[in-house]
N, C-alpha and C positions, 0 to 999 in steps of 0.2 A: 378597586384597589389593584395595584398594579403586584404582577407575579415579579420572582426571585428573575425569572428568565429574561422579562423584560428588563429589568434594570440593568441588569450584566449585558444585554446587547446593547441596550443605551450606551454604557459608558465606555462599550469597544466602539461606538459608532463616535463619540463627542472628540476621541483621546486616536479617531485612526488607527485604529488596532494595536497601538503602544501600548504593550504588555504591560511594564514600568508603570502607566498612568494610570491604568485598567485597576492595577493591583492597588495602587493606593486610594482612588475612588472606592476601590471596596473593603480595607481596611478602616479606613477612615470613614466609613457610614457616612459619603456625602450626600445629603439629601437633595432629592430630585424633585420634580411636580409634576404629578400627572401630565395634564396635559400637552407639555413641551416634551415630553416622554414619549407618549402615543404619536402624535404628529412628524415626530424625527423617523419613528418607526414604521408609520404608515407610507414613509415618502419612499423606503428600500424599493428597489428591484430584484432583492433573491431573498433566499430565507435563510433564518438562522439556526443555529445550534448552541446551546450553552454547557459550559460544565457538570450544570446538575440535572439536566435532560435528560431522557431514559436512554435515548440511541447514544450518547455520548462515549466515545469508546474507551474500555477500560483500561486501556493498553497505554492510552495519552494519561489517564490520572498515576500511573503506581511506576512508568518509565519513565515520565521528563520532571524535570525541575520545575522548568515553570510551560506547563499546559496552557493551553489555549484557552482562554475562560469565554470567547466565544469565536464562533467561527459563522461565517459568511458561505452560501453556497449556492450553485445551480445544478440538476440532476439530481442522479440516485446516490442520496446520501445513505445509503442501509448498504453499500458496496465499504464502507469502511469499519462492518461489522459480520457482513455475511459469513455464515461459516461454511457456505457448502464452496468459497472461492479462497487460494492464496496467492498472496499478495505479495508482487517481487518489484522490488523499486530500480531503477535504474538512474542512473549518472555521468556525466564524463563534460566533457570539453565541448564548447561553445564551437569555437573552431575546429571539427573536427573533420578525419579525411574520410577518404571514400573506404578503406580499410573496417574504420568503427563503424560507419553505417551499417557497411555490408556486412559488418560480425554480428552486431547486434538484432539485426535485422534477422539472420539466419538462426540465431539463437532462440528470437520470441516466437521465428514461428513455430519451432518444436516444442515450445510450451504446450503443457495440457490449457484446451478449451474454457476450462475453470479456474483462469490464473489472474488477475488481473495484473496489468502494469501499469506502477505507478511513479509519476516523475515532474518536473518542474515550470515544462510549457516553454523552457527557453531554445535557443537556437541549436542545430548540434545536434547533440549526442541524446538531447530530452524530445525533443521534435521527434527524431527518426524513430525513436521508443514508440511514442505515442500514435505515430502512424504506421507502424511495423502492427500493435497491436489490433487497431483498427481494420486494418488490412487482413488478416489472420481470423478475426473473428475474436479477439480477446476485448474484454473491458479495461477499460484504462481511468486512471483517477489525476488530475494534474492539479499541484499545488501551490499557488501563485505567488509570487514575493510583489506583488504589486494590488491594486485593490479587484476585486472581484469584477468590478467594470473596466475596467482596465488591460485591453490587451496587452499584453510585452512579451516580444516583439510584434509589431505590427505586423507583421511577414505570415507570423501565427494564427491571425485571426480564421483565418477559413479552418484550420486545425482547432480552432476553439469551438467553432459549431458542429464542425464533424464530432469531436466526441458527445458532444453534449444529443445531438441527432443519433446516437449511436448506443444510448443508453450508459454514457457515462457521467462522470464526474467531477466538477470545478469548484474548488475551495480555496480561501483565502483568509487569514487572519483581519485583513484589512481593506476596508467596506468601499463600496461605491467606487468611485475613479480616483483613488488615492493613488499619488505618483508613484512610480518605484522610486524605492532610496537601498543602497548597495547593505546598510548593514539588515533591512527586511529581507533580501534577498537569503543572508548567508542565517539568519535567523529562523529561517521558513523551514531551511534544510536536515532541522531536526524533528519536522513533520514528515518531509519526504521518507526518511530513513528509519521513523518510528511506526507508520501507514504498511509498510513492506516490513516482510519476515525474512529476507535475504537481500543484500544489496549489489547489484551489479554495477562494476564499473567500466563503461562501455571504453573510454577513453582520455586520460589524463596526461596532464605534465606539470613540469613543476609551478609553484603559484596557482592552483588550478582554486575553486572554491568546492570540490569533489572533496580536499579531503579534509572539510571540516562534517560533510556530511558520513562521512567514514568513520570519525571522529563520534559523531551521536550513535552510528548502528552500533558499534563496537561497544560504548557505554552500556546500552539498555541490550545488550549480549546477541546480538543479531547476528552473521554469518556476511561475510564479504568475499565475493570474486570480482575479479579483473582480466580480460581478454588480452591473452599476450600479444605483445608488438615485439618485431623485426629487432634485431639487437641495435645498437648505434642510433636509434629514432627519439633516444631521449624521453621515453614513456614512463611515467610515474609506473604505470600499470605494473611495467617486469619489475620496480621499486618493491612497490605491494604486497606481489607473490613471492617474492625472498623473503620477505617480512612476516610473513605466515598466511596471507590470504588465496584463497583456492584459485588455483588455473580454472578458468572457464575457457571450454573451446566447442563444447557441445550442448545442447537442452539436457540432456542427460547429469552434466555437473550440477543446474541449480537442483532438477529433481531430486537428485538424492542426496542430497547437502542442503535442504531445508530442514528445522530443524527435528519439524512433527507434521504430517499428513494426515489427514483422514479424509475417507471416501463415504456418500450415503450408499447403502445397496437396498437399493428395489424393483419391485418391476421382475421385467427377463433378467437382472441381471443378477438374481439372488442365484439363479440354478448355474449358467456360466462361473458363476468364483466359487458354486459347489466345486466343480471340477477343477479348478485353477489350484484351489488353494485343500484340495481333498477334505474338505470341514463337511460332514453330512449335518449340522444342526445349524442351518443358516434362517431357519424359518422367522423369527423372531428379531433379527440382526438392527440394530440400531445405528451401527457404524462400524468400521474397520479403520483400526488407525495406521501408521505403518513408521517405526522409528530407525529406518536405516540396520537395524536388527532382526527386528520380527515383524509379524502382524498381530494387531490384537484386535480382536473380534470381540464387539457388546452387544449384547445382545440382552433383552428386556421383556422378563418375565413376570404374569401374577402369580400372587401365592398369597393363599388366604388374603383377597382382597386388596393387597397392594403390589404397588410395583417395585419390581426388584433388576439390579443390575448385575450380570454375568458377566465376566471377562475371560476370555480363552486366548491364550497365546500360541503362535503358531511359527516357528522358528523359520524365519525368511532366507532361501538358498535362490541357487542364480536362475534357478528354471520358472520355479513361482512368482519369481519378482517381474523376470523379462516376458513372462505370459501375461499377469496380472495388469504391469504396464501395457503391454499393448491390447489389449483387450477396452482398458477402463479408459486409457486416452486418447486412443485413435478411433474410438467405435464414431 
C-alpha cells in the first residue's frame, strides 16, 4: 500500500513540480496505481521531502500560502531545521559589479561560524554568496528555480558540487532535469526568503526579481537589509533603505537585527559566560537566548521527578554583549 508521502511525490514528479497541478491532484483524490507509482519513484536521483514528513519545516506550513507539498533534494536536509544554525538569505543582481561582490563577500565572512547562507545558485550576487560562504567555512543551502538535475547557469556547476562536497544543500520544487521557465524562478523566491531569518540584499536595480523576494520576507515578517551604493549608481538598494530597510555595511548589522538568537552552552564554555554574563547558576543551562534587549538563560531543572524549565533574564549592556560576542563567535 503505498504511503501518503509517496503519492504526493508522485504527483510533484508527473505535474513538474506545478504547484497548481500538485494541489489539484490532491484535492481531487486522483487515483494512482501502484506500481506506475513505485517505478516513477524508483527512477529519482535525489530524495524527497513531503509536507507531512516529520523534518518538514514548520515555518514553510504556517508562513506561505502555498507550501511546497513536496520538494526534491541533495545533501544535509536537517540544515533547514537545525537549531543550533541561523539562517540569512541573500539576493541581488545577476549582473552585478565588483562593489556587491566585494560587500557581500566581506559581510559573510564576519558572519558567526553557525550561520548558514542561503540563496539561489544563480549568477551575481547568489554565486558570490554561496562561495563567499564556502570559502569562510559557513554552510550554504541553494534553492533552484530549475529542476534538481538541472544546473542553471552552467558556469555554476563546479559551485554545485562544491556545496554539496561541503556539506551543504540543494533543493528544488522541481524534479529531475526540468527546464528552467522565468515564472519557477520568481516563484522559488518565496522559498529563498522563507529558509533565512533575515534577508540581505547584496545588489539591486530597478526591474530586478530581488524585489519580489523582499516582497515574501516582509509578508511572513522577516527583517531586510540592503548594502548601500554610491549616490547617482541607480541602486534599488539606497531605494530600500529610505523605505525602511536596515543599512547593512558590517556583519555586526545582520547579528543584531536578527530577530531571536540563541546559543547551546557546554562544555568550557559554561565557566567562560559565568564570567561574561556574571550568572553564578549556569550549571544546568539549556540555552541562552539573546533579543537585541537581554539575555535569557533556560536553564532545566528536576523536581520531584520531573523536568522543569527556568528562565532568568539578564539585562544586556554594551560590555556583555561585545564580550559575549566575541568570545562565542570568534572562539
Amino acid at each position: 500500500m503505498l504511503t501518503s508521502h509517496q503519492i504526493l511525490a508522485y504527483f510533484a514528479l508527473v505535474h513538474k513540480g506545478d504547484w497548481q497541478s500538485t494541489f489539484e491532484s490532491v484535492k481531487n483524490k486522483v487515483e494512482v496505481e501502484e506500481p506506475k507509482v513505485l517505478e516513477l519513484l524508483n527512477s529519482l536521483s535525489t530524495e524527497t521531502l513531503s509536507i507531512l514528513d516529520e523534518g518538514y519545516p514548520e515555518y514553510w506550513k504556517f508562513s506561505l500560502s502555498q507550501p511546497p507539498f513536496a520538494i526534491f533534494y541533495k545533501g544535509d536536509i536537517s540544515l533547514l531545521n537545525n537549531e543550533n544554525y541561523r539562517r540569512v538569505s541573500v539576493v541581488g543582481s545577476r549582473k552585478c559589479t565588483n562593489y556587491g561582490v566585494n560587500s557581500v563577500t566581506r559581510i559573510i565572512s564576519g558572519l558567526p561560524k553557525n550561520t548558514i547562507i542561503v540563496s539561489g545558485l544563480a549568477s551575481g550576487i547568489d554565486a558570490a554568496a554561496h562561495r563567499a560562504a564556502l570559502n569562510y567555512g559557513l554552510k550554504t543551502i541553494a534553492i533552484l528555480g530549475s529542476g534538481i538535475d538541472y544546473i542553471y547557469p552552467k558556469e555554476n556547476e563546479d559551485l554545485y558540487n562544491d556545496i554539496l562536497e561541503n556539506g551543504g544543500l540543494i533543493l528544488s520544487e522541481y524534479p529531475n532535469d526540468t527546464e528552467p521557465q522565468k515564472a519557477n524562478f520568481i516563484f522559488r523566491n518565496r522559498l529563498v526568503a522563507s529558509i533565512g531569518e533575515f534577508l540581505l540584499v547584496g545588489e539591486s536595480y530597478e526591474r530586478s526579481g530581488t524585489s519580489t523576494t523582499i516582497s515574501y520576507a516582509l509578508q511572513i515578517g522577516n527583517n531586510v537589509g540592503c548594502i548601500p551604493y554610491e549616490v547617482g549608481k541607480g541602486s534599488s538598494c539606497n531605494t530600500y533603505i529610505k523605505e525602511g530597510a536596515i543599512l547593512v555595511d558590517s556583519p555586526d548589522d545582520i547579528i543584531m537585527n536578527l530577530r531571536k538568537r540563541w546559543f547551546m552552552v557546554k562544555g568550557d564554555d559554561v565557566y567562560k559566560i559565568k564570567q561574561i554574563l556574571e550568572f553564578s547558576d549556569l550549571k544546568n543551562v539549556k540555552c541562552i537566548e539573546y533579543d537585541n534587549e537581554n539575555f535569557v538563560v533556560t536553564s532545566v531543572k528536576v523536581s520531584e521527578g520531573e523536568y522543569h524549565e527556568e528562565k532568568v533574564i539578564i539585562p544586556c549592556n554594551e560590555m556583555n554583549w561585545k564580550t559575549f560576542k566575541k568570545y562565542y563567535f570568534n572562539k
